[in-house]
N, C-alpha and C positions, 0 to 999 in steps of 0.2 A: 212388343217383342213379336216379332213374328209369329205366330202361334201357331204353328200345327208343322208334323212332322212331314218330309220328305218320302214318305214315307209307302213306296209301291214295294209289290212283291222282291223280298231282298232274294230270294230264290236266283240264279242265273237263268234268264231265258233266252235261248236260241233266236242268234239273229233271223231276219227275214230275208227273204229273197233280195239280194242286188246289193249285201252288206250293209244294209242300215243301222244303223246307230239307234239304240234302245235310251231310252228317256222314262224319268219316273214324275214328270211335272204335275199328273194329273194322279198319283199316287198308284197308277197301275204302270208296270213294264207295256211300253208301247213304243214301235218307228215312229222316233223324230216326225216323221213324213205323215202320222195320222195325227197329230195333235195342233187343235188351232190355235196355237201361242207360240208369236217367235222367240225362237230357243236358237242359240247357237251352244251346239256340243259336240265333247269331243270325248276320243277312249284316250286311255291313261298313255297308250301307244305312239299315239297322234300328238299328244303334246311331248314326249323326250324326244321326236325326231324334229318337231321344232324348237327345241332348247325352250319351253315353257316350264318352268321348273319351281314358281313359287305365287302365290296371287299376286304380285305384282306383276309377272308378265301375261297376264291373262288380257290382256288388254291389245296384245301385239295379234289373236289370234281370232277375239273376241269383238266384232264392232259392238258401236255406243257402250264399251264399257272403258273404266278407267279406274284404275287404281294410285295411289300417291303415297308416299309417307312422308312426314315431317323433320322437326330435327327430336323429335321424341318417339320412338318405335311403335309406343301405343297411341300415338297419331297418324292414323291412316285410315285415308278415306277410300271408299268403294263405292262408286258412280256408275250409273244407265238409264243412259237416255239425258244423260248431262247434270244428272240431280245425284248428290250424296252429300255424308258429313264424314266431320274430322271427329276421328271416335275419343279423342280426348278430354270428353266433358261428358255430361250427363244425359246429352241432347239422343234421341232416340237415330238409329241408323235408318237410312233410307234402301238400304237394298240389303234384304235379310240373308245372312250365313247357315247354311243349313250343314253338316260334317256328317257321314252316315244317319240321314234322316233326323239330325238333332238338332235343334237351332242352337247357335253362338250369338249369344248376344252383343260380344264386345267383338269387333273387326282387327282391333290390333291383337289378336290373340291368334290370329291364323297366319303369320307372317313366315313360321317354319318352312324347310324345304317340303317341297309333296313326295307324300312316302306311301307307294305300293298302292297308286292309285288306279280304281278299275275305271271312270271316269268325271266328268267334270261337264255341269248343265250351267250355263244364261239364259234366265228366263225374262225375257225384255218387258216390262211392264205391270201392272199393279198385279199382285196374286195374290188379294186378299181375301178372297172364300178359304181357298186351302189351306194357304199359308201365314193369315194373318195381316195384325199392321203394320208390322214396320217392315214389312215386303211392300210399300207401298208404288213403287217406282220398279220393284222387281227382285228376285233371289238367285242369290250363287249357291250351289250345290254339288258336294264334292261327294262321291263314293270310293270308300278306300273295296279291294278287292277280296272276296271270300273264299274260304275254304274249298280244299277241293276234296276230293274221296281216294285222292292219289298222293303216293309220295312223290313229289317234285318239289321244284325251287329255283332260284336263280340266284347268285354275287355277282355283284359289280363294281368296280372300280375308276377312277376318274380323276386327274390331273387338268389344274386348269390355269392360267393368267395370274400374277400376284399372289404364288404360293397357296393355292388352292387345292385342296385333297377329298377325297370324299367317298367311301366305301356304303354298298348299301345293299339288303338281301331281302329275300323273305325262305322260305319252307311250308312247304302243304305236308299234317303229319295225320295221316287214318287212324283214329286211335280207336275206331272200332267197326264195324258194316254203318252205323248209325250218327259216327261222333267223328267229327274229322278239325283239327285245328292248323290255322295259320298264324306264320310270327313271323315278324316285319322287322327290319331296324335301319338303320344310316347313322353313320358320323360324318361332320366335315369341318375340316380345318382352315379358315381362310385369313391371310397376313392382311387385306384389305389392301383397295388400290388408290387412296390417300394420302399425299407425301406432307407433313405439318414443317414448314420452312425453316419452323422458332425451334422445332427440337429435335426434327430430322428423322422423328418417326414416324412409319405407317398407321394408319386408321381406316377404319370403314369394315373390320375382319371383325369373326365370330368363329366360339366353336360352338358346334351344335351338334346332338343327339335326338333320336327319335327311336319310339317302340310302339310296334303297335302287336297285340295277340287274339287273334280272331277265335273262338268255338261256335261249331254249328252242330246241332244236334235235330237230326231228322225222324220223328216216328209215326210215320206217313202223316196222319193226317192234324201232326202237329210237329211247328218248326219253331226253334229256340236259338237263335245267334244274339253271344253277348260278346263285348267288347270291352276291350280297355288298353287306350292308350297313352304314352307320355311326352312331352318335347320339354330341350330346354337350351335356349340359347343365352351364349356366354362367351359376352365381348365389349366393345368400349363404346356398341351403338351409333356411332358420329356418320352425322349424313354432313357433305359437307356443300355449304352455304358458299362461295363464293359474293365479293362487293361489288356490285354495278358500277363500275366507273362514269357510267351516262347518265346515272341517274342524281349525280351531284354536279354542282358545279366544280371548274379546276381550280378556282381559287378554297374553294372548301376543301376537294380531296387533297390537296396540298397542305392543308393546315393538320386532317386528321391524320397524316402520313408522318407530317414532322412532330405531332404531339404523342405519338402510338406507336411508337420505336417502330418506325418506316410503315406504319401502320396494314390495312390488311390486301391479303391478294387482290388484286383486281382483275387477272387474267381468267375469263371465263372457260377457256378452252384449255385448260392443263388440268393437272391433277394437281396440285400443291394450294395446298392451304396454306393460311402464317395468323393463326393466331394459338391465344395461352390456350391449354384444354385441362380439363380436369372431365375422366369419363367413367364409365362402368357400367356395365348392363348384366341382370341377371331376369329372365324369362321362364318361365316355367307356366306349363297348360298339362294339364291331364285331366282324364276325363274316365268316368265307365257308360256302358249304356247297355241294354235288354230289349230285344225284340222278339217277340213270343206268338204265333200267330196258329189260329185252327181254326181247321176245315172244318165248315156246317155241313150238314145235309143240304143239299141242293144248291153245293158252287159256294156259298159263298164264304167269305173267310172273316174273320174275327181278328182281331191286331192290336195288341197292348205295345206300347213304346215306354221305358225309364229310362232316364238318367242322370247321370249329377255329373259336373261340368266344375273345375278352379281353373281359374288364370290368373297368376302375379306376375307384377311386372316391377322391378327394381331401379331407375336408371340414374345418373348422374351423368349430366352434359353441360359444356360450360369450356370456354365462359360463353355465358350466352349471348353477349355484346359483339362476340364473334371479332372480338379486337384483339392484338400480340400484346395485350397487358392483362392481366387479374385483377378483371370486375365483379366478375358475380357468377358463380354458378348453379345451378337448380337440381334438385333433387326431386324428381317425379315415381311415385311409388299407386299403384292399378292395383287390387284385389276383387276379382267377380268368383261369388260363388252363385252356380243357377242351377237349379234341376226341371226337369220337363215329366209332363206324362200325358200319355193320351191312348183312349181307347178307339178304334176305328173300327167300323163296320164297313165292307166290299163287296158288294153284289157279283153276280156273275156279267159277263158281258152280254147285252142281249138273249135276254132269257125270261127276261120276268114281264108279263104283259102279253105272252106270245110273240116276245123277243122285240118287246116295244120299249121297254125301259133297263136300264140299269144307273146307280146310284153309287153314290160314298156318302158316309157322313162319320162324323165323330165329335166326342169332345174331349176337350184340352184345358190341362193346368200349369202355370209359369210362375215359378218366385225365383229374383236374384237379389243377393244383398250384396251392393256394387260400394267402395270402399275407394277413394280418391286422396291422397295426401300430394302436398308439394313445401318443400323446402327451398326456402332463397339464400344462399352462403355470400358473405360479405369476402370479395377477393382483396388480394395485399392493396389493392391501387383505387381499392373503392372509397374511400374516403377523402383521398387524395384527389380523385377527377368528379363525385360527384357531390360532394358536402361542399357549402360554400366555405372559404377560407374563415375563419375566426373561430371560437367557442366551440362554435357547433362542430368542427375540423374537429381542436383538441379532444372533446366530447367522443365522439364518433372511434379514433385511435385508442380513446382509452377504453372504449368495449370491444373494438376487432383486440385487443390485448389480453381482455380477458377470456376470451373463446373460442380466437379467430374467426369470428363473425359466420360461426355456425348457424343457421336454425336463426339468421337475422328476421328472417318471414316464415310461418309455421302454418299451413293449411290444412286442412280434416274437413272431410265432406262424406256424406252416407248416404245412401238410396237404398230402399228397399223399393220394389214392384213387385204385386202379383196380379197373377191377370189368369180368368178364366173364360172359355168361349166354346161355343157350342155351333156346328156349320155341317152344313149338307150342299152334296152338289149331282142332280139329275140329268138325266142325257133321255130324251124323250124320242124315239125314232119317227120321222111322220112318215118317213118309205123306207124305202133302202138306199135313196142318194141323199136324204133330207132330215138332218138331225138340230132340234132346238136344246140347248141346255142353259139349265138355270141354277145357281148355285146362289147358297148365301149364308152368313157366319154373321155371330153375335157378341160380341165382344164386351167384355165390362173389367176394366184394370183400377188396381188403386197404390198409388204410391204415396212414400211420407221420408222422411230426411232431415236432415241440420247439416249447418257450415257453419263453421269456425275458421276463423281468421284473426291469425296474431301477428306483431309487426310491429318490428321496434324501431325507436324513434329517429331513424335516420335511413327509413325503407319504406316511411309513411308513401312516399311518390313511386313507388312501385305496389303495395299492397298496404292499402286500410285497413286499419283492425276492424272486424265484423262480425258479428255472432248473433244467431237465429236457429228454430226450428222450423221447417218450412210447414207452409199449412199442409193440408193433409190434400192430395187431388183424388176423386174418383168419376170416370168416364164411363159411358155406355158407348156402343157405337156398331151399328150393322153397317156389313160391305156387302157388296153379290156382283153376281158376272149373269151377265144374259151374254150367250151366242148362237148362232144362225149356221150350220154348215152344211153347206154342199156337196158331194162325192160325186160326177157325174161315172165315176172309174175309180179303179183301183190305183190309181197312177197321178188324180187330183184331188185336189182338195181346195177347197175356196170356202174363206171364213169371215163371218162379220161379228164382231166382238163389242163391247160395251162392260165394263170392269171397273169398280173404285177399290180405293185403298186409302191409310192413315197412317198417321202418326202420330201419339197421346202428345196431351203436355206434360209440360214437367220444369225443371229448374236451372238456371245460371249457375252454375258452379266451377264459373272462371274467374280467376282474382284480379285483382285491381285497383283503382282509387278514381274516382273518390268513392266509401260505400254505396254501394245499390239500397241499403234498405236504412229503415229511417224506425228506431224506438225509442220509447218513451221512458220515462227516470223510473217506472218499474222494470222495463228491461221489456215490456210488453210491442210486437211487434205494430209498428203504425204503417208503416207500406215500405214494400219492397217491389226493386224491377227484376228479382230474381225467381219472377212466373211466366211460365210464356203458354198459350193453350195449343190446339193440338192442327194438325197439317194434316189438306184432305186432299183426294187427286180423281178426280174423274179422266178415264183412258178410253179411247177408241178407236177401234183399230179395223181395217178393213184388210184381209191377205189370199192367196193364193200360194199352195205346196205344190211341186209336180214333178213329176220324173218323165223323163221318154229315152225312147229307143234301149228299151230292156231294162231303163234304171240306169244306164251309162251316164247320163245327165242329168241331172237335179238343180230345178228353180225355186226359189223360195223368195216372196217378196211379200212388205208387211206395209203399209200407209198408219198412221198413227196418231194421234192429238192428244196430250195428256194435258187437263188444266190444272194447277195446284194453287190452292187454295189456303191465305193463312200461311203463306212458306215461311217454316223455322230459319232465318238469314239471323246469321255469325257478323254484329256488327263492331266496328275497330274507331277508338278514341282515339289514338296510340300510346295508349297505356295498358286499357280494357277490353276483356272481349264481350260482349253481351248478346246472346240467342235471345230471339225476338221474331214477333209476327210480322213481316216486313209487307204482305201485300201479294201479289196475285201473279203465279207465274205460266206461261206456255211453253212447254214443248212438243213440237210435233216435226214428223218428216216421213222417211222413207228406210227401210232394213231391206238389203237385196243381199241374198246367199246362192251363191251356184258353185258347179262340182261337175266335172266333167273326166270320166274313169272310164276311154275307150277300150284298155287292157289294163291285165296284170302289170303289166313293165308302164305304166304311163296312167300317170292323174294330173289334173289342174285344180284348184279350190279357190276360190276368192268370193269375197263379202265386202259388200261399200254400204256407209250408210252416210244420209243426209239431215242434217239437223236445223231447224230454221229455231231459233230460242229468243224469248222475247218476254219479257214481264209488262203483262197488261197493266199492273197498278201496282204501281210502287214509289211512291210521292217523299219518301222520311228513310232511303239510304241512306249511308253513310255517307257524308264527303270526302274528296281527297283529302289526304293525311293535315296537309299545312290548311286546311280553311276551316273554318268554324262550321257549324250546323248541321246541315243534313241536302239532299240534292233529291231530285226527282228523276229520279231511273226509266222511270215509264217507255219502252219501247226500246232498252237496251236488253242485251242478251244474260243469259246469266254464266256466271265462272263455268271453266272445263264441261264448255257447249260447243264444239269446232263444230262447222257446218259441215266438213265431210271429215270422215276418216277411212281405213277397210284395210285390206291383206290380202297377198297371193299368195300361194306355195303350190310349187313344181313338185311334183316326183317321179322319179324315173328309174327304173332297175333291170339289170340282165342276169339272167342265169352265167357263168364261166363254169363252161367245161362241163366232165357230165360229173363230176364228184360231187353235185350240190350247192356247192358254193353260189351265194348271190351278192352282185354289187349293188347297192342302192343310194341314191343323189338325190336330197334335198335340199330346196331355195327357197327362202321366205323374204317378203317385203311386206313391211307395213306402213302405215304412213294417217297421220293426222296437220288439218290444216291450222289455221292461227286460233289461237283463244285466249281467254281473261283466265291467269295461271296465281291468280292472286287468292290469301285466305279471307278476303272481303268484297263483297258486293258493294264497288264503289267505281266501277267502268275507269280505272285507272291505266292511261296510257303506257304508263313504264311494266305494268303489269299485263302485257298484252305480249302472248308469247309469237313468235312466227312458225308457219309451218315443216315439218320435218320426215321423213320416209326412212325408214331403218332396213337393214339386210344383213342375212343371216343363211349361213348354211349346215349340214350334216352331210357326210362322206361315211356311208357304213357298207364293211366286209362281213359278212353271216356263213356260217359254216354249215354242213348240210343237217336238213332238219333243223336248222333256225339254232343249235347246239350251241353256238359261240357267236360274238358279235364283237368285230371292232371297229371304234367310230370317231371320228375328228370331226370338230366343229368349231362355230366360231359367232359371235354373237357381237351385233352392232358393226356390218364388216367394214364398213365405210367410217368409222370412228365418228361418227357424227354427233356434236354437239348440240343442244337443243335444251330448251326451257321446263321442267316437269313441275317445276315449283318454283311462286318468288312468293318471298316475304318481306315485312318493313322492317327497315333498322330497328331492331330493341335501341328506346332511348333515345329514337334518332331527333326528338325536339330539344330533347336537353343537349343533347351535342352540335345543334343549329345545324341541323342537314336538311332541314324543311323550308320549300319557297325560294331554293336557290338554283332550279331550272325553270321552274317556270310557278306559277301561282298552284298550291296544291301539291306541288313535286314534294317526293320523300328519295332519304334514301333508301334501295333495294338492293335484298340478298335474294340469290340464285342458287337453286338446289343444282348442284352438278348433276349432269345425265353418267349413266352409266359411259364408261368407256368400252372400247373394242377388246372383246376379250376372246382369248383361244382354247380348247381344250381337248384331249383324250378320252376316251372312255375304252372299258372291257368288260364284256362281258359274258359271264357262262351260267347256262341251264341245264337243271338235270330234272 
């Protein structure tokens, strides 16, 4: 788990000369522009005039990041630098969740809309001194906004595409010289922009709620902000999947069509689905947290962090065969409870040594007890299309009769982890342009768990019965960062970097058949492949920060090499999924960020990055779907690695008239090129997405004093279709769709891309 807090002065500190962007990557308030770690961040500002509105779009604004979800909510992956997981399993994240300095462990629990946020950091590569291991590829980090000492506030309101609603505020309330509290909220109502063929109604909507309530309490030379927030989305979840028609042969899609009551959409480019659904989604996250900090004699400061963190997740989606008949639908059910704490010590910034040294260190405690069930429901048509005809038929109808083929598959799975570490990080000055630092963290975690798996006798070829305790894992493991930096000025910064990171082992606890693990007529375990050990990453990075001509222009470019080592790779039977040590991966490229702000009334921002990905040793992938064994990847790239991606955004404004009034015009494009959009590491052709460029605007009227604001916008303007996700036909051998385009071929489902959406917004501050 990532381990250690986000954790810089929570205080508001006054920007720097030329508008910089304040950063807490190094756990103090610092310009973007002095910190040697490529960061791409933004204020909370910056992202609602780009329609950045949830971690999924963070990606449009963000290079080398990417986010996905699945057709289950709490599958979703969070990728940088081309590496992450699908947080659906037990397998550790690769790019740690940080919310007000706290780490999340589970990814799908941050999918809410963002609410009242002050802003949002990409930390591009391992940041495992500060932050632990499973920042091992790098951390997101979201700061929602604090208290002020003033009464103020803002509502706002918002109409958008497909019955969209959404009201949202905060309030700043002094409730003393020393005590001043803020309170956050949003609702939003969405019909979803989904049309299902078979029963003509909309999908893909939610309603959602959010609260968040801030206290800051100041008495000089000690500062108290506690927290506590709640979200709860509530809706039918359904992402929807469209059929490849390319990826079967016509003689096949002909047969599934006339067997499957005209069987399922194949038009990649509309919104219409056509298969049976059975759905429900119920999400809830809340959380408290305590940050308590005092001032020492002589600068420096003191910092205890708590807090305790739920997430459940409820869903039913289905059918999962994604077919206009009732096969089978799943019931996936997520419970994380986690608490964190850590005590920090913060030196002053050059002062100690005759202003030769300054330091952080702390240590950090992590327990979650992570809670995994999944249900397989026997649909009206399941016995009928996948039980062979005879007995076994009869058989099969006369249990969906007794229960309607409830709870036909019954899965339980537990994790506990704790994990304690102890990490310091020095910054040694050798002049005034030339600073070495050395950081390093100690980490020791221990996890323990059981899986149960039950499966009744005509769901044997979807899930094995299986039951174990898992052995018990306990890891040691130092990371450190050595860096090199140069300042020849105030204006650069040139850094040479060298940084590892991790990620523990731990357990398969995805279902399947045939069992993974093998015991004996005591019930004693004789071997299982449900262990996999843990994933390391050596990073290295060479950059350069700079600004000229007053700060109007800002270059930032990073060179890069990350090796990983041991890569946890997600492998596919097509029945099974199984996390495993696959072999030996590279990524490395280039990160270039510039910003060009010659006035008030006129900016440009753009960021491109390049990615060359390649798995040095990887001999026992997966094969394509329809062949038997395994292939040798060796010098293929790995999933959601485009060689390039990046963004522009224009901004332009004039004052009208002298009443105050200002008009302001934002454009956004972003754009990523072709990649392997598949959930397996098997260089699958039909899984190779092509590249795509998106565009987006904002039109906003501000009244004077910035008092009122209204704004139209529009998101995806170009309606452009594109690949975000494919996955393989659930079933697709037992319904012979494999090896009928080509040797290896399967059939594939395509997540739909968001469509072109419009919207209003109003808003007023007081």
């Amino acid at each position: 788990m990532a381990h250690a807090q986000d954790s810089a002065a929570e205080t508001t500190s006054p920007a720097p000369a030329g508008g910089e962007i304040i950063v807490t990557a190094q756990k103090r308030a610092e310009s973007v522009q002095s910190v040697p770690i490529s960061i791409a961040a933004f204020s909370g500002a910056s992202l609602d005039k780009q329609n950045v509105v949830t971690v999924l779009d963070l990606g449009k604004v963000a290079t080398n990041f990417q986010t996905v979800r699945s057709s289950n909510t709490g599958s979703t992956r969070i990728g940088i630098r081309g590496v992450g997981s699908l947080a659906n399993t037990l397998i550790e994240p690769s790019v740690a969740v940080f919310v007000d300095g706290v780490y999340v462990p589970r990814s799908g629990s941050v999918l809410g809309a963002f609410l009242d946020i002050e802003g949002v950091e990409v930390l591009r590569g391992p940041q495992g001194t500060l932050f632990g291991r499973n920042a091992s590829v790098g951390a997101l980090s979201l700061r929602s906004s604090l208290p002020k000492s003033e009464f103020s506030g803002e509502v706002s309101a918002e109409v958008g595409s497909f019955d969209r609603y959404k009201i949202a505020g905060n309030v700043n309330l002094p409730l003393t010289e020393n005590v001043a509290l803020r309170v956050a909220g949003m609702g939003q109502w969405f019909k979803g922009p989904w049309v299902n063929k078979l029963d003509g109604k909309h999908y893909g909507g939610s309603d959602d709620v959010s609260f968040r309530g801030t206290l800051k309490v100041d008495l000089g030379n000690v500062e108290w902000i506690l927290r506590g927030d709640y979200t709860r989305l509530d809706g039918d979840g359904v992402a929807n999947f469209d059929f490849d028609p390319n990826s079967v042969s016509a003689a096949r899609l002909a047969f599934i069509q006339a067997a499957f009551n005209g069987g399922p959409d194949t038009n990649l480019n509309d919104r219409v689905m056509n298969q049976s659904m059975a759905t429900g989604l119920v999400d809830e996250n809340w959380g408290v947290s305590s940050t308590a900090s005092l001032e020492l004699a002589g600068g420096s400061t003191l910092k205890l962090i708590n807090s305790y963190r739920v997430w459940t997740n409820d869903q039913l989606d289905g059918d999962i065969v994604y077919f206009p008949v009732s096969l089978a639908s799943r019931r996936s059910l997520f419970d994380s409870k986690s608490q964190n704490h850590e005590l920090q010590f913060i030196s002053p910034e050059k002062e100690w040594l005759g202003g030769k040294f300054d330091m952080v260190a702390g240590v950090y405690y992590f327990e979650e007890d992570f809670a995994l069930a999944e249900e397989l429901n026997m649909g009206t048509a399941f016995c009928g299309v996948l039980v062979p005809a005879g007995p076994a038929r009869t058989a099969c109808a006369t249990y969906y009769a007794v229960n309607n083929g409830i709870a036909a598959t019954d899965q339980d799975v537990f994790q506990n982890v704790k994990s304690f570490a102890a990490y310091g990080q020095g910054n040694l000055h050798l002049s005034d342009q030339l600073t070495l630092t050395l950081g390093g963290r100690w980490t020791t975690d221990s996890k323990r768990g059981s899986y149960a798996q039950a499966s009744s006798p005509f769901t044997q070829t979807l899930r094995a019965t299986e039951k174990l305790t898992f052995p018990g894992i306990k890891e040691d493991r130092f990371t450190y960062r050595v860096s090199l930096n140069y300042k020849p000025n105030d204006d650069i910064l040139v850094f040479a970097n060298h940084s590892t990171g991790y990620k523990s082992g731990g357990y398969n606890s995805g279902g399947g058949t045939p069992s993974l693990s093998v015991v004996d007529g005591s019930g004693n375990l004789v071997s299982t492949k449900r262990l996999f050990t843990r994933e390391t990453v050596k990073n290295y990075e060479l950059g350069v920060k700079s600004s000229w001509l007053d700060r109007k222009v800002r270059a930032n470019i990073t060179l890069y090499r990350m090796d990983i080592g041991g890569f946890q790779d997600r492998a596919f039977d097509g029945v099974s999924f199984i996390v495993r040590n696959a072999g030996n991966l590279r990524q490395q490229g280039v990160e270039l960020d510039l910003s060009i702000a010659p006035s008030r009334d006129f900016s440009i921002s753009g960021s491109v990055a390049y990615l060359d990905s390649k798995f040095t040793d990887f001999r026992t992938a997966s094969n394509l779907p329809g062949l038997p064994g395994t292939q040798d990847l060796t010098g293929k790239p790995n999933t959601f690695s485009p060689k390039w991606s990046g963004n522009v955004a224009v901004d332009w404004g004039t004052d009208l008239g002298q009443g105050g009034m200002r008009l302001a015009v934002n454009g956004t494009m972003s754009f990523i090129s072709s990649q392997f959009v598949g959930t397996v590491n098997d260089s699958n052709p039909q899984s190779l997405a092509g590249a795509y460029a998106l565009l987006g605007g904002r039109i906003s009227l501000s009244g004077a004093d910035d008092r009122w604001t209204l704004s139209v916008f529009v998101r995806n303007l170009a309606n452009k279709h594109y690949r975000p996700l494919t996955v393989y036909q659930p079933l697709g051998a037992a319904l012979g769709l494999n090896n009928t385009v080509f040797p290896g071929s399967t059939a594939n489902r395509v997540l739909a891309s968001e469509p072109r959406m419009f919207g209003a917004a109003a808003t007023y501050r007081f």
